[in-house]
C-alpha positions in Angstrom: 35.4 97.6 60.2 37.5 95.1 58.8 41.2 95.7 57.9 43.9 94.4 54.9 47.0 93.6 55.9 49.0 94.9 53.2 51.0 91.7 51.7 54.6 94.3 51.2 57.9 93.2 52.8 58.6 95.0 55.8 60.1 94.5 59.6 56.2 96.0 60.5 53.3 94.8 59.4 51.0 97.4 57.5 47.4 97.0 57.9 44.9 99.0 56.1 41.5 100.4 56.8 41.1 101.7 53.3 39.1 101.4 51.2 41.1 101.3 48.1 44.2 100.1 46.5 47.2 102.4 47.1 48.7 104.0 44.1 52.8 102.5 43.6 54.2 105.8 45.4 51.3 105.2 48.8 52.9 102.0 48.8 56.3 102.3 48.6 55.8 105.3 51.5 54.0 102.8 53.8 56.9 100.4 53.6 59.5 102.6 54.0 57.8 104.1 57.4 56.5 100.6 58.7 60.7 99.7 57.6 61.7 102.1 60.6 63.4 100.5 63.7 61.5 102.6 66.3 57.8 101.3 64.8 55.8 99.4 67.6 53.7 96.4 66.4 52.6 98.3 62.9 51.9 100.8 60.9 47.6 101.4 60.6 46.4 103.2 57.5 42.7 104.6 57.6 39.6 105.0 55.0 41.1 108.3 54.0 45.0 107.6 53.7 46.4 109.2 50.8 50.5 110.4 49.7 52.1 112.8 52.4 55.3 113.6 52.6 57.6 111.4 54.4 54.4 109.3 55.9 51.2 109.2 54.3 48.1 111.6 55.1 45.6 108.9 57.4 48.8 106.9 58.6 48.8 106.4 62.6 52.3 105.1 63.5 52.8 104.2 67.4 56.7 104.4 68.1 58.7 103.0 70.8 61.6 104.6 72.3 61.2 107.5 69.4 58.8 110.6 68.9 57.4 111.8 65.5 55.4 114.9 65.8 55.3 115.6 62.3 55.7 112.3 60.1 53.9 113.6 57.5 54.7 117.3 56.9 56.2 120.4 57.9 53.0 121.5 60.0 50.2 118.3 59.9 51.3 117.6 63.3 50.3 121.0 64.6 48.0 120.5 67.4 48.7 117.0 67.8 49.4 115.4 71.5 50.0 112.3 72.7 49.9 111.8 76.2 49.8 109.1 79.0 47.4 109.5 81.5 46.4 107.2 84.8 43.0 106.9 83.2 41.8 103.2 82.5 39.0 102.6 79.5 36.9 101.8 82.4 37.2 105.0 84.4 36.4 107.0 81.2 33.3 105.4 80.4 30.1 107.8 79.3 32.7 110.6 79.8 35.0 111.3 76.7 32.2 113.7 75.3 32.5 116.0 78.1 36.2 115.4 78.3 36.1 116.8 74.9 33.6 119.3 74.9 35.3 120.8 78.1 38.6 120.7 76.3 37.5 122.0 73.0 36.3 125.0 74.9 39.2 126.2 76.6 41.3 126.6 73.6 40.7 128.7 71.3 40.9 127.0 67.7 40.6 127.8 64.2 41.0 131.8 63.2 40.6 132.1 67.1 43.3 133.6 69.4 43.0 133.8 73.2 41.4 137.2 74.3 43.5 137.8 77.2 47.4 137.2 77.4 49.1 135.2 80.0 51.7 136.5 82.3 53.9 133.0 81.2 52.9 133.5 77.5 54.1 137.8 77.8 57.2 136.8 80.0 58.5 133.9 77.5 62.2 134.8 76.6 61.7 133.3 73.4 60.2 136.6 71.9 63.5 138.3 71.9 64.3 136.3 69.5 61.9 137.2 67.1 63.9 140.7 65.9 66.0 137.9 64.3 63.2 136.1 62.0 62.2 137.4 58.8 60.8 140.8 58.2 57.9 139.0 57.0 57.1 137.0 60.2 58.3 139.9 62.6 54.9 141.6 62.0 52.9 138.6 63.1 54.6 138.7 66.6 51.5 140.5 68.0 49.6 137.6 66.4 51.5 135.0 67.5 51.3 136.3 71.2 47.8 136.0 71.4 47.8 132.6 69.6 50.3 130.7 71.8 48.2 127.7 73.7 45.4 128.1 71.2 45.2 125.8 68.1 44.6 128.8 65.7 45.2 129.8 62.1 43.9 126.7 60.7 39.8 125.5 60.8 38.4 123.6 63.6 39.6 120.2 64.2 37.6 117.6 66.0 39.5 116.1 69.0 40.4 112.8 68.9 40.7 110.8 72.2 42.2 107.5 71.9 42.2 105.2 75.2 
């Protein structure tokens, strides 16, 4: 699939997958990200790229020397990981399904939570400070518990691997 690369003034180039013209506001988001210092080579914006907040929604932005979990919102990130591995392209070949399928099945996802409870997960010290959270969120602790290492409360999400 082709791409556009978007003709705006910027220290990072901005090329586009999309399909469509960016509304003023999409546009001046994707300079002011692909304006950022800590951008490496560009910003990339895919088919379904729409207004976020503080990124656009269907932005990928590689960084150097700087980590942005959740460029585009409080939560978008959640479940997101990026991580190096000693894999070549080559090495992977015919096996990113399985990868995926393998990996997809030990974590729960969506509405799931994990059936059984970890030692690590019941010993974390972090839940004593959960008496301090709001009222509100103190009754989900149980909840919480059982979701920690799972991708839950959310619907399932395809797994991306990028090589």
């Amino acid at each position: 699939m082709p791409y556009e690369k978007l003709e705006i003034s910027t220290t990072s180039p901005v090329l586009s997958w999309a399909n469509h013209e960016l509304s003023s506001d999409e546009t001046k988001m994707a300079k002011n990200v692909a304006s950022l210092p800590f951008v490496f080579k560009h910003v990339a914006l895919m088919p379904d790229v729409h207004l976020g907040k503080g990124a656009l929604v269907g932005s990928v932005i590689a960084t150097k020397d700087a980590i942005m979990p959740a460029a585009v919102g409080v939560d978008i990130g959640c479940g997101m990981m990026a991580i190096k591995t000693p894999f070549t392209a080559e090495q992977l070949e015919g096996k990113l399904k399985k990868i995926r399928l393998d990996i997809e099945a030990a974590i729960p996802v969506g509405f799931e939570e994990n059936k059984e409870v970890e030692k690590a997960v019941s010993n974390w010290q972090g839940w004593q400070d959960f008496k301090d959270l709001h009222s509100g969120v103190q009754r989900l602790e149980s909840k919480a518990i059982k979701q920690l290492g799972s991708l839950g409360g959310g619907k399932r999400l395809p797994l991306t691997v990028v090589i």
